[in-house]
C-alpha positions in Angstrom: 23.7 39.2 -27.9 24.0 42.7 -29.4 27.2 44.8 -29.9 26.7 47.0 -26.8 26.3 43.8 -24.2 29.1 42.0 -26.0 31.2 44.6 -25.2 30.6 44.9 -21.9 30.8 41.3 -21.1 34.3 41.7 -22.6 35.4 44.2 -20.3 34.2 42.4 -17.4 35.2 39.0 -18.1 38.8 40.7 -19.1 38.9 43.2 -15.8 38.1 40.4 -13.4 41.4 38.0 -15.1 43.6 40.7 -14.8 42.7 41.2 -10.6 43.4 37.6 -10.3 46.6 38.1 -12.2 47.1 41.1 -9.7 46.3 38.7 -6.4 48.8 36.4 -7.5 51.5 38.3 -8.3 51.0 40.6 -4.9 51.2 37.9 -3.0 53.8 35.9 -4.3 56.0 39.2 -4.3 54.6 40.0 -0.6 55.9 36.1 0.2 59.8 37.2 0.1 59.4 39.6 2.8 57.5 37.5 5.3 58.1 36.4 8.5 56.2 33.6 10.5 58.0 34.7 13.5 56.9 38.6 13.2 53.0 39.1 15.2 50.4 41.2 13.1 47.6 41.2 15.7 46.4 39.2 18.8 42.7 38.4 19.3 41.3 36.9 22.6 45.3 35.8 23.3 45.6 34.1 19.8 48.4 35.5 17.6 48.4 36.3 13.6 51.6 35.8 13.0 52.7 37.4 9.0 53.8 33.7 7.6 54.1 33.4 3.6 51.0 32.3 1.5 51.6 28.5 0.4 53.1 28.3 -2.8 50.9 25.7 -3.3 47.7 27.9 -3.4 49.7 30.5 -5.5 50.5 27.9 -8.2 47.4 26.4 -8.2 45.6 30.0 -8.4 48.6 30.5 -11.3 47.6 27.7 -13.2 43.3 28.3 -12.8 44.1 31.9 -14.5 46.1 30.4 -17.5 43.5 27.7 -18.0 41.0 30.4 -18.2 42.6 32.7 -20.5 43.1 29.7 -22.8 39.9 28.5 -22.6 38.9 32.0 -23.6 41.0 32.4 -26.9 39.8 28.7 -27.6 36.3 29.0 -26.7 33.2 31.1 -26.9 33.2 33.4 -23.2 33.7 36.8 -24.0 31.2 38.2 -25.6 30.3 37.3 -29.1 33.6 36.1 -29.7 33.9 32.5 -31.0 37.3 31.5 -30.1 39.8 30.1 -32.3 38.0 26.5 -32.1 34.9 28.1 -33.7 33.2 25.9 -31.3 29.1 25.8 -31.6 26.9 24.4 -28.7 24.3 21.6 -29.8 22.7 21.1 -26.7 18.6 21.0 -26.5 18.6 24.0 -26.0 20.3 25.9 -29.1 18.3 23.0 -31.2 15.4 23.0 -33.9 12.4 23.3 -31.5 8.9 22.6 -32.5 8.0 26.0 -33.1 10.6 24.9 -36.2 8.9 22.3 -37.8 7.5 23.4 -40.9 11.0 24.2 -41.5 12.3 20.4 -41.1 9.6 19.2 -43.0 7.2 19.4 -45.6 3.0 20.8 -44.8 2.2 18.2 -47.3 3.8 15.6 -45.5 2.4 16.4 -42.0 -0.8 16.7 -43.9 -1.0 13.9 -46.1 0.0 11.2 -43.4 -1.6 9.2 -40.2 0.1 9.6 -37.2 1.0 6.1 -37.3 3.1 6.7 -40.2 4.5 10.3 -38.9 5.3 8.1 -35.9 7.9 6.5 -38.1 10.0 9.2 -38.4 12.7 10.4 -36.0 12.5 14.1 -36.5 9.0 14.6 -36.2 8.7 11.8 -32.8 11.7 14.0 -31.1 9.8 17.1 -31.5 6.4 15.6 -30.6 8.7 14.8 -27.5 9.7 17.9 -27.0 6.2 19.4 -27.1 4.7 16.7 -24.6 7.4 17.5 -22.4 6.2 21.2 -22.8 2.7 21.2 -22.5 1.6 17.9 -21.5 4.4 16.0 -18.6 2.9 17.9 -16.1 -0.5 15.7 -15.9 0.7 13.0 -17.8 3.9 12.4 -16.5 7.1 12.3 -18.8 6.3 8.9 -20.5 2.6 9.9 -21.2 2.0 6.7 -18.5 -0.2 8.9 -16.9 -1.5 9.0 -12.8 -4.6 9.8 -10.8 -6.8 11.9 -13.0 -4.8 12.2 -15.6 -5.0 9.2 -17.8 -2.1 6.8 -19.5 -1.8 7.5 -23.3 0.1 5.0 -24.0 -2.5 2.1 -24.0 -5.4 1.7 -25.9 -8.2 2.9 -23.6 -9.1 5.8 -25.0 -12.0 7.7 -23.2 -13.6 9.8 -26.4 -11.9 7.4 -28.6 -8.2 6.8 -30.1 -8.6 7.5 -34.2 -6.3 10.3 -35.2 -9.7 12.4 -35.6 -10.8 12.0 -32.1 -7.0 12.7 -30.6 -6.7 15.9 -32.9 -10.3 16.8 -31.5 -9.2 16.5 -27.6 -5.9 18.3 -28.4 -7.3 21.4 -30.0 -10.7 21.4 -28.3 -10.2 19.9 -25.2 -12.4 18.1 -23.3 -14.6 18.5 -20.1 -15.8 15.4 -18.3 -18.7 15.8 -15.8 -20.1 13.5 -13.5 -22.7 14.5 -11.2 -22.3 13.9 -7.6 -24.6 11.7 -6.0 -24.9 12.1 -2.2 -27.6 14.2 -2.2 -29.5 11.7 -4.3 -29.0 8.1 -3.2 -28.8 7.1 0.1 -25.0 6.4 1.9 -26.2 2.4 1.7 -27.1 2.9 -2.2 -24.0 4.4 -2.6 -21.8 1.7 -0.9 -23.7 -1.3 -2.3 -23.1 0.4 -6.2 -19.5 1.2 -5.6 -19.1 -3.0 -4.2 -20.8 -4.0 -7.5 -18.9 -1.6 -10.1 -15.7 -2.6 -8.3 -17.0 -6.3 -8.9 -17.3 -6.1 -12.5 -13.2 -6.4 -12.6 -11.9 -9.6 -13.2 -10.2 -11.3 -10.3 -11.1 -8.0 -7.8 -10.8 -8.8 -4.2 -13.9 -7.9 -2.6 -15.3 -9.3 0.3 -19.2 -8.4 -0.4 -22.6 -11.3 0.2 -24.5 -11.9 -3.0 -27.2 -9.6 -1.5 -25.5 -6.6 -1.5 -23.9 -6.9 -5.1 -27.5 -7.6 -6.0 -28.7 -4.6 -4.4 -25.7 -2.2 -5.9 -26.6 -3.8 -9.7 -30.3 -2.5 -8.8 -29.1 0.5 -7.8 -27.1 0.7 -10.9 -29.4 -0.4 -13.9 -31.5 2.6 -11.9 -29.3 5.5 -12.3 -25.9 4.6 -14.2 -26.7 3.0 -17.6 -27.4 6.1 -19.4 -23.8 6.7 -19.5 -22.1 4.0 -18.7 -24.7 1.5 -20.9 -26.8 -1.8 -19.6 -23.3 -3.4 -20.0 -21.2 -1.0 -18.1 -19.3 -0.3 -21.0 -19.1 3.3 -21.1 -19.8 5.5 -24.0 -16.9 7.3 -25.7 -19.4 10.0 -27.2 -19.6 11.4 -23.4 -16.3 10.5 -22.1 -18.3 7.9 -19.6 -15.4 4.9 -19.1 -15.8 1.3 -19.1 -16.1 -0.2 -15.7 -15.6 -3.6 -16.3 -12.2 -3.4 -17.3 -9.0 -2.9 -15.2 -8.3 0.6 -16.4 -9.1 3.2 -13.4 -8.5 6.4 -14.6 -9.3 8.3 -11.3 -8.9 6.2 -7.9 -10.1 3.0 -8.1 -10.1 1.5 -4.9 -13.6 0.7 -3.2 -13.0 4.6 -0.7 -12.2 6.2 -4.3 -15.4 5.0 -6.1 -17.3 5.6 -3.3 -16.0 9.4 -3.2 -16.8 9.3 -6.9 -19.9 8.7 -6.7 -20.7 10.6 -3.9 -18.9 14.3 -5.0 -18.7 13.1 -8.8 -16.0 14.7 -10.9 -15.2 17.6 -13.3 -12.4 16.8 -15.6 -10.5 19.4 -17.6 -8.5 18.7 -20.5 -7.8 22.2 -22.2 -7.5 23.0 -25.8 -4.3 23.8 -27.4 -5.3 25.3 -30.7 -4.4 28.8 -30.1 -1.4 28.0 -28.4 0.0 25.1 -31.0 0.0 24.9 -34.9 -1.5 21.9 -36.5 2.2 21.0 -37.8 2.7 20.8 -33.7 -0.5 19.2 -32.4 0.1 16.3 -35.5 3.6 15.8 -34.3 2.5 15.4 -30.4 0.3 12.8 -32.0 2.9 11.2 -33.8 4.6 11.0 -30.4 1.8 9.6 -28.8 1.2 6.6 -31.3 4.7 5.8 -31.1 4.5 5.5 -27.1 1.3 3.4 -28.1 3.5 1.1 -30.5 6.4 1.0 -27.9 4.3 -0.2 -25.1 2.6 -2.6 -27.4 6.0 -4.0 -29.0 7.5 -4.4 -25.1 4.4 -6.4 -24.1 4.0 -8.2 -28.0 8.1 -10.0 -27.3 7.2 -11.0 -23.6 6.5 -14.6 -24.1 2.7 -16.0 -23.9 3.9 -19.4 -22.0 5.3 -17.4 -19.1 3.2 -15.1 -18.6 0.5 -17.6 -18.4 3.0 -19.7 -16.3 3.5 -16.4 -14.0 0.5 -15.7 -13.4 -0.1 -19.5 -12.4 2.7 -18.7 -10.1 2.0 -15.4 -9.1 -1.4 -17.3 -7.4 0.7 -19.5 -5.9 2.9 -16.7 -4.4 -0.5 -14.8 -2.9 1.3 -11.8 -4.3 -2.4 -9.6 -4.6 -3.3 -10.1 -0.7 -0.5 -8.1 -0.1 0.3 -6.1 -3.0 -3.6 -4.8 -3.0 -4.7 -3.0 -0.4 -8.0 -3.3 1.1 -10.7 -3.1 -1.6 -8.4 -1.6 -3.8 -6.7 -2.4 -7.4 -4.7 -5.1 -8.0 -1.3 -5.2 -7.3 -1.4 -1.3 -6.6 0.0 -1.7 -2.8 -1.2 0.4 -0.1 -2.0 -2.6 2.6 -0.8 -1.6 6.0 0.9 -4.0 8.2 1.5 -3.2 11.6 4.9 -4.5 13.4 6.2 -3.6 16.5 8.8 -0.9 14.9 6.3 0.7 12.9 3.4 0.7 10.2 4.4 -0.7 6.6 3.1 -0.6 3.6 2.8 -2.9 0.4 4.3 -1.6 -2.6 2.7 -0.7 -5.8 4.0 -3.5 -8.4 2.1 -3.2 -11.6 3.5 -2.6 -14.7 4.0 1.1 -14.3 7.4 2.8 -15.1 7.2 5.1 -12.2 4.2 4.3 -9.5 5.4 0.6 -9.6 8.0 -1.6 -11.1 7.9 -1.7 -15.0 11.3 0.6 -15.1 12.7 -2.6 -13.0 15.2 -4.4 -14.7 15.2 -8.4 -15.1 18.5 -8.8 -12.3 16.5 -6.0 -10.2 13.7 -7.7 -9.9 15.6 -10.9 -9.1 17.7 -9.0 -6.4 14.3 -7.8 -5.0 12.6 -11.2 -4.7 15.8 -13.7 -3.9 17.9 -11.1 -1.8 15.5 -8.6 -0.2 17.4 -5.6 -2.1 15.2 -3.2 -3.8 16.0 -0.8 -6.4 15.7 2.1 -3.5 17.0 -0.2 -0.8 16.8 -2.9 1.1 13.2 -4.3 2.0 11.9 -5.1 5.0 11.2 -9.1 6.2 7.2 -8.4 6.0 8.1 -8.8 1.8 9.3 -12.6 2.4 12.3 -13.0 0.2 13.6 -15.3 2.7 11.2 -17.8 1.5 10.9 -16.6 -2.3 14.6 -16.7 -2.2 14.5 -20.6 -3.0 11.9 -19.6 -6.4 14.1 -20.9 -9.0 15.4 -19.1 -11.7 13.2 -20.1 -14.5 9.7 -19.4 -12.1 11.6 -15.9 -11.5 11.9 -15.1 -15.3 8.4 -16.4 -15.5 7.0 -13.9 -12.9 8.7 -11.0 -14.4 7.4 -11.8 -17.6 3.9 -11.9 -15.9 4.3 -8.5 -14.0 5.8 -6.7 -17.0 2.8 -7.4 -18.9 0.4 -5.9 -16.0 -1.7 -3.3 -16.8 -0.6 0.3 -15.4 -1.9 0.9 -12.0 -1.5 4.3 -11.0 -1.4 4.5 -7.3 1.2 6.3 -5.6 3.0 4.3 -2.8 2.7 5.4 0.7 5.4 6.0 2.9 6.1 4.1 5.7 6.0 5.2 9.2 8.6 3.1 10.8 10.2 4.1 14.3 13.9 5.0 14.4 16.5 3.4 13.5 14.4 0.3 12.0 13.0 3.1 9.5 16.9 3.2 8.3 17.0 0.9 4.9 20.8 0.1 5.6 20.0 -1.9 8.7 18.4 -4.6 6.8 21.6 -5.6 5.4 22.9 -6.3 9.0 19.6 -7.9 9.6 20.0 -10.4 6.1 23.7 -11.1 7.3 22.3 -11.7 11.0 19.4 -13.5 10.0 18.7 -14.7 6.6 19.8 -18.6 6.1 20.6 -18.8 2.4 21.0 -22.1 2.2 19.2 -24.2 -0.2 16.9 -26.1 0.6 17.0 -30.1 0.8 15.3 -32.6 -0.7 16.1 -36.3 0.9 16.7 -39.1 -1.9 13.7 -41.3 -0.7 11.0 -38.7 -0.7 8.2 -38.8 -3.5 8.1 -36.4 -6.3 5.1 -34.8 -5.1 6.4 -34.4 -1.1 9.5 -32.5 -3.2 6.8 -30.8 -5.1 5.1 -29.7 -2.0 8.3 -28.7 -0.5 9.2 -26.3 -2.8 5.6 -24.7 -3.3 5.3 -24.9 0.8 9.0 -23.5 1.5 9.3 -20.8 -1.5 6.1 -19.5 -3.2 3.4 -20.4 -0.5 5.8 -19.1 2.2 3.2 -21.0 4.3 6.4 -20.3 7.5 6.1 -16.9 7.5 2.7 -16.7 9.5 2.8 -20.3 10.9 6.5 -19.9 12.2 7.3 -17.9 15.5 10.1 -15.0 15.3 12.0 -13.9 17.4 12.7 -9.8 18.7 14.1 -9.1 15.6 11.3 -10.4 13.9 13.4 -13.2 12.1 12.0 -16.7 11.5 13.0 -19.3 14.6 14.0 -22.4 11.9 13.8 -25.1 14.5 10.4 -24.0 15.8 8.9 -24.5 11.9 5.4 -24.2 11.4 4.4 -24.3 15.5 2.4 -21.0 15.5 2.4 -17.5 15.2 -0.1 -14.5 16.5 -0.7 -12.3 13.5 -3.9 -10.0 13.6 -5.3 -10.8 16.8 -5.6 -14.4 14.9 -3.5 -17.2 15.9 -1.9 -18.8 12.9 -1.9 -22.2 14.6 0.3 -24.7 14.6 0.6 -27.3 12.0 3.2 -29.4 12.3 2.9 -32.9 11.4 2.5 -34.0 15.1 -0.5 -31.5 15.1 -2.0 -32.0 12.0 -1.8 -36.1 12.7 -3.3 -35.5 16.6 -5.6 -33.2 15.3 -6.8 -36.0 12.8 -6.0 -33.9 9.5 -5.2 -36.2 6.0 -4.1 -35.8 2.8 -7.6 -35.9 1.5 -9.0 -33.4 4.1 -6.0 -30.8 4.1 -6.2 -30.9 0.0 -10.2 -29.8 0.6 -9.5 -27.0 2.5 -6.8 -25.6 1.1 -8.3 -25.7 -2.7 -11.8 -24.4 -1.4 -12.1 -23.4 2.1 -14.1 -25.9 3.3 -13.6 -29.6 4.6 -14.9 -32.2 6.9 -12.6 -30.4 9.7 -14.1 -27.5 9.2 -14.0 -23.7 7.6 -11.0 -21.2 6.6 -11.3 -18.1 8.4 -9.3 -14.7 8.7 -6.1 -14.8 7.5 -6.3 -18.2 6.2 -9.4 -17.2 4.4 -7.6 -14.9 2.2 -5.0 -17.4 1.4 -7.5 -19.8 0.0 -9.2 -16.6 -1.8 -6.3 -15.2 -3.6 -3.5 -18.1 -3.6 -4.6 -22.0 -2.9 -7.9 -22.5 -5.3 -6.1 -21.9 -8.3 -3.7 -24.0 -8.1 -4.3 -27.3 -9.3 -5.2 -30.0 -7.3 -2.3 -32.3 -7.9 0.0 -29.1 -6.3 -2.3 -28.6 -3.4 -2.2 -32.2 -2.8 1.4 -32.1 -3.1 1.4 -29.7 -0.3 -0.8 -31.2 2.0 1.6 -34.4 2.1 4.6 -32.3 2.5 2.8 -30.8 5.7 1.4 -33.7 6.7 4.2 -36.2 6.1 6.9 -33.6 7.8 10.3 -32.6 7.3 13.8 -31.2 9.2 12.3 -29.0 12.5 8.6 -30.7 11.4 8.9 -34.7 12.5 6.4 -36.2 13.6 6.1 -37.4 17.2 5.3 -41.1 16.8 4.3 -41.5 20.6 1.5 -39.3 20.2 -1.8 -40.5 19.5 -5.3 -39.4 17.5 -7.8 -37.5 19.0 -11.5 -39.7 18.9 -14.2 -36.5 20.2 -17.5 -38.1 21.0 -19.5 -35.6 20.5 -22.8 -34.7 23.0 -23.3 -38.1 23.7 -26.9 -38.6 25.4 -27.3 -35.2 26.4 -30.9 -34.3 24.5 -31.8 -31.0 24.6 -35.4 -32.6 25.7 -33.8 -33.5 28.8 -32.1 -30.1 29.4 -33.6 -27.0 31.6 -31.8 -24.6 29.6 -33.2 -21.6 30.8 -31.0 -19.3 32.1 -28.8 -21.7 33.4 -26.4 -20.2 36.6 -23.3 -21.5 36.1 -21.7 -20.0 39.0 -23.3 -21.7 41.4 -21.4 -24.8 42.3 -22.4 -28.0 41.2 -20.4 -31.4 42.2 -22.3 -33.6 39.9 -20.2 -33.8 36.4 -23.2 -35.2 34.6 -25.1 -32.3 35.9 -22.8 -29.6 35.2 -22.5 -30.8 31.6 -26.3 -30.9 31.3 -25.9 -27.5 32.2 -23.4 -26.6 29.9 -25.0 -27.9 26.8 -27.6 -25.7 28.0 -25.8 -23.1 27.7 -24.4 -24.0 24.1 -28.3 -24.7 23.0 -28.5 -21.1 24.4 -25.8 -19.7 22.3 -24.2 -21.8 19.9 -26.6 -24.6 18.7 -29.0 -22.8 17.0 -26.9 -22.3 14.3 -23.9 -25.2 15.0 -27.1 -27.9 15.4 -27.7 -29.6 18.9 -25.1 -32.4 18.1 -22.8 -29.9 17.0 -22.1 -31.2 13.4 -23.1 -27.5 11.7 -25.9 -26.9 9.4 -25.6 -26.0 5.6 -25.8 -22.8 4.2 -25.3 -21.5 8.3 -22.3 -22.3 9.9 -19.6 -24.9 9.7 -19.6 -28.3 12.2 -17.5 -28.1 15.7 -16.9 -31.8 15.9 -13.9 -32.5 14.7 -13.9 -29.1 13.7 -9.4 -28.6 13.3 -9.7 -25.7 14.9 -11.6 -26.6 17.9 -9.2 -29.9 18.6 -6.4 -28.2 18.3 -3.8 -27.8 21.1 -4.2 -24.2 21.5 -7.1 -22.8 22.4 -6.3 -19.1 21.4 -8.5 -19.3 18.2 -11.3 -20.7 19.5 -11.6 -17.9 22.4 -11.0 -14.8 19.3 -13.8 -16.3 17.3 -16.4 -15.7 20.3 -14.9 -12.4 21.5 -14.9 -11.1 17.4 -17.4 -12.6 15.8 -17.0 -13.7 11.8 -18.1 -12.6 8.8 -18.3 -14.7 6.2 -15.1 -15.8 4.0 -16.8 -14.9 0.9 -15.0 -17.7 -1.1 -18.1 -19.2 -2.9 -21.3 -17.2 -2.8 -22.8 -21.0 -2.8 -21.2 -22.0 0.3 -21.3 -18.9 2.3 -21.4 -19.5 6.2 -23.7 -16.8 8.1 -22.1 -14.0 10.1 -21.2 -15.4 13.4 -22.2 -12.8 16.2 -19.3 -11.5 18.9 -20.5 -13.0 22.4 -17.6 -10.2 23.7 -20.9 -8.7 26.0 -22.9 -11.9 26.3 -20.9 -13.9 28.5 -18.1 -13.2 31.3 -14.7 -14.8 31.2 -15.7 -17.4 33.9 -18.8 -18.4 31.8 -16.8 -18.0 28.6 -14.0 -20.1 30.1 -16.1 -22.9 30.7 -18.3 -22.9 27.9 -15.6 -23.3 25.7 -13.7 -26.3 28.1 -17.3 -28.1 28.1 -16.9 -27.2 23.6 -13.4 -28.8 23.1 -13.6 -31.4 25.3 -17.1 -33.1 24.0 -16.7 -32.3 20.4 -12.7 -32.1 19.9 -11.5 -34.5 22.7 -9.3 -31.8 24.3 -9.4 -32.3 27.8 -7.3 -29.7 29.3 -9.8 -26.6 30.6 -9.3 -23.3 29.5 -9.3 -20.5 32.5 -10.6 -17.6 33.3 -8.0 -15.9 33.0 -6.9 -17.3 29.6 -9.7 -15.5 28.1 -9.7 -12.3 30.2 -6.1 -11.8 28.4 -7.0 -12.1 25.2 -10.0 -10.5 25.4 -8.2 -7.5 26.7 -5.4 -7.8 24.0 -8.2 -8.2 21.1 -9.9 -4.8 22.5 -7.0 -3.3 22.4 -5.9 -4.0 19.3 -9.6 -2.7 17.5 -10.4 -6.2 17.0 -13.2 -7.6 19.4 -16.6 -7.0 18.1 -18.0 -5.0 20.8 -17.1 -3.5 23.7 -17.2 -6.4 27.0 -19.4 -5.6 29.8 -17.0 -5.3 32.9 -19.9 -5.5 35.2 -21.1 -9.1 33.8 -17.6 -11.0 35.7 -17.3 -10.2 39.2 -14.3 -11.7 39.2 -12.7 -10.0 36.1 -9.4 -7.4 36.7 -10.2 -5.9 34.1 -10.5 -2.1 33.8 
């Protein structure tokens, strides 16, 4: 500060100490002569009456002016004075900046040295720091973890490679990536088939894509995208074109994203810095960048190798991608909806990222997160189900930290939630954990096997197989004694499968073990929901553990004990109805017919009509086309809620073996009315799964009405076609 503005400063600082002197002294002079009792003015009937100042405020005002005046003797404040202290500020500010840096050390030394070894030093990392914070946070974010469009410097993915030559070349030149769009080009099924195969070529990617159309987008691509991105799909860093087949997504990577990639393409700008930073600057931001590299490298280098492989082993168990991915999108980076009745949530981002997901998540947070519902930003919702991972024991916990914090960085942003007041205020959920949440541990009787204990755990805490197949009640908490009897979730009846059920329904250890480790069994196909289990969480787990859990369901438990009275179901099948023997054109199945042999010659008509071409005549399925009916779990099971959504949506394959794939199964929703409906699937369950109690009319008109409300029946139903239908 110069002379003439020290000066002034002075005078100012100095004039505006001696008013407050002035105020206090008027006033506590003005104080003797006062009288409370004496009336200054009256407004609107209120009097000011002339009472004395508190002493309090005038001794408190006394002592803020000496503490000031002090202060300013002591310490700089007026001007250029110093103050007796000769006090000197070393905040960042006042400090050695880059633009200093020749003056903190040698050329030669800058010049002479990789920026591995200049990231060794202290004083030239801190004012790499200082520059990235400058010039580079802004896209890169303040850890150079980077986001959308902005990649992560930290790894060792480098786009136009990571030598000190190439990074010294992209800070002072810049780059420019280009990608044409393609839109105009190939055609919107072109498009969608490459983007289903690229998104393929990463390992463990949920997709849910036939063989066909990956064949068809790899055709597609050896046709227009190898030029860049090689045969392999490598990438080439000489244009900037990135590998595919890795994990790394440096703009959005989700099946939508790659699809509006390749559709609009993309022109990336990184600019060039050599007028605006000396070289003594640009090699210390590239000191700072290797020693983010060697950081990040040294974190994940001390995580140990047996629990991360462990983790992951358990993070499978836990089915924490179905959630923690959202649809087509990259793993673990959140973004799947779930609808409640309060409101629309959404999955977290939980990758390794320090601020998109949970890598700045200490050990005890993620614990508190996982066994208590308590995030780091609040309590969670119930949909995350820490009242099942809550009995994960402490060295599986370590374990899946370990696994997580060695994640790659996914950068996807997490969306917010749109939940209806007051459920959408975080506090609440502690009421609801101290209303609802049973924290007791869970019990293991001294007689059981060690694998029924095994299965326990697995079933009770990582599988959180209650959470679907358990009702709740309003407040969306679990109903303990009601364990495992059923649960709508997605227009899809997760059915009940309690060991009364599962024993009824004919289900064994052998049988349960099948379908849970690869979709398929003698009773039949995993579909929907259950599907996605088996696709993300049951096959890799080994079959000792699925075992395990298939006797703990089977065998039964507190809430979950078998009914010993009731019996096994024994379907027949079609019996000696021959489709020879059968007029099955057109059959009018609401005319009246008092014959039952007749009727059901008529109604395996009607199933040769729709259902046996691909089921087979005797019901049993046929391979590589659709799975078998009789004694098909789902078709002998108590309920027949499932069995009515299957014909009103339709199905699309699981996807869980390309091998094994079932055909689409069409929507009858505008084929048949409810009546015909009804008693097509009565005539279904009572030949081929020995359930003999008929489904109505208006069973099916009610969920037929609740599936099209929800989006999910496959078309829209004919009203006209049920003249006895309410619908409208």
């Amino acid at each position: 500060m110069n002379t003439f503005w020290s000066h002034w400063v002075t005078l100012l600082t100095l004039l505006f100490l001696l008013f407050m002197l002035i105020v206090v002294v008027y006033y506590w002079r003005k104080n003797h002569t006062a009288d409370k009792n004496k009336t200054v003015d009256s407004f609107d009937n209120i009097q000011e009456n002339d009472a004395a100042v508190p002493k309090l405020l005038l001794f408190s005002y006394g002592i803020a002016f000496l503490l000031a005046a002090v202060f300013l003797v002591l310490y700089p404040g007026l001007g250029n004075w110093q103050g007796l202290m000769a006090w000197k500020s070393t905040s960042e500010a006042t400090q050695p900046h880059a633009s200093d840096l020749e003056t903190q050390i040698t050329q030669a030394t800058l010049s002479d040295s990789s920026y591995l070894q200049l990231s060794q030093d202290n004083t030239i990392v801190t004012a790499g720091k200082a520059l990235f914070q400058t010039h580079c946070a802004a896209c890169h974010l303040s850890e150079a973890e980077g986001q959308t469009h902005f990649p992560n410097l930290t790894d060792d993915v480098w786009l136009y490679g990571g030598t000190d030559k190439d990074i010294h070349h992209s800070i002072t030149q810049g780059r420019n990536g280009v990608m044409a769009g393609w839109k105009n080009i190939l055609s919107a099924e072109d498009i969608t088939h490459v983007a289903t195969y690229i998104a393929s070529l990463q390992t463990d990617r949920i997709l849910s894509a036939s063989s066909f159309a990956l064949q068809q987008g790899k055709t597609v691509f050896n046709k227009n995208c190898t030029s860049c991105h090689g045969s392999d799909a490598k990438g080439n860093q000489l244009l900037g074109a990135p590998n595919l087949t890795d994990n790394i997504w440096l703009h959005d990577g989700s099946i939508e994203g790659i699809t509006h990639t390749i559709n609009n393409g993309l022109n990336n700008v990184m600019p060039a810095f050599a007028q605006q930073l000396s070289d003594a600057e640009i090699q210390a931001l590239g000191a700072y960048l290797r020693h983010q590299n060697t950081r990040r490298k040294t974190e994940v280098a001390q995580l140990n190798k047996e629990q991360i492989t462990q983790g992951q082993y358990l993070a499978y168990a836990g089915d924490c991608v179905a959630c923690h991915t959202g649809e087509g999108g990259e793993l673990f980076g959140g973004g799947l909806g779930f609808v409640t009745p309060f409101g629309t949530l959404y999955s977290t981002n939980i990758s390794s990222h320090p601020e998109f997901g949970i890598g700045d998540y200490t050990y005890a947070e993620f614990y508190d997160a996982l066994h208590k519902g308590k995030g780091k930003h609040g309590y969670l919702y119930p949909a995350m189900p820490y009242s099942s991972y809550q009995y994960i024991t402490d060295s599986d916990t370590k374990a899946l930290w370990v696994y997580m914090q060695s994640l790659n960085y996914v950068n996807t942003q997490n969306l917010d939630n749109k939940m209806m007041f007051p459920s959408n205020i975080r506090l609440g959920l502690l009421g609801w954990n101290i209303a609802f949440l049973d924290t007791d541990p869970l019990e293991y009787p001294t007689n059981s096997t060690e694998s029924w204990r095994r299965g326990k755990y697995l079933t009770m805490s990582l599988g959180h197989c209650s959470e679907c197949h358990t009702p709740r009640n309003i407040a969306q908490a679990l109903i303990a004694d009601k364990l495992f009897q059923g649960n709508l979730i997605d227009g899809w009846m997760a059915p009940d499968i309690t060991a009364t059920e599962l024993y009824q329904d004919r289900w064994d250890v052998n049988s349960l073990t099948d379908f849970l480790k690869t979709g398929h069994s003698e009773k039949g196909t995993a579909f929907g929901g259950m599907a996605e289990v088996v696709k993300n969480s049951t096959r890799y787990l080994t079959r000792n553990d699925v075992s395990a859990i298939a006797e703990y369901l089977i065998t039964g438990d507190k809430y979950n004990i078998r009914d010993k009275s009731v019996g096994q179901l024994t379907p027949l099948g079609f019996g000696n109805l021959i489709p020879a023997q059968i007029n099955i054109q057109a059959p009018d199945l609401a005319e009246t017919i008092a014959d039952p042999q007749t009727q059901d010659q008529q109604l395996y008509g009607l199933y040769i009509q729709t259902c046996g071409a691909c089921h087979g005549p005797d019901g049993k399925g046929r391979e590589g086309i659709a799975p078998t009916l009789l004694n098909n779990g789902i078709i002998m099971h108590k309920d027949p809620y499932d069995t009515i959504a299957v014909t009103i949506r339709g199905l699309m394959p699981n996807y869980l073996d390309q091998e094994t794939n079932f055909m689409p199964m069409s929507s009858f929703n505008t084929v048949l009315n409810d009546a015909d409906l009804a008693q097509l699937i009565t005539f279904v369950r009572q030949k081929l799964g020995d359930r003999n109690t008929p489904v109505t009319e208006g069973q099916v008109t009610k969920i037929r009405k609740d599936l099209i409300k929800a989006g999910f029946a496959g078309n829209i139903h004919n009203l006209t076609q049920s003249p006895n239908n309410t619908l409208e």
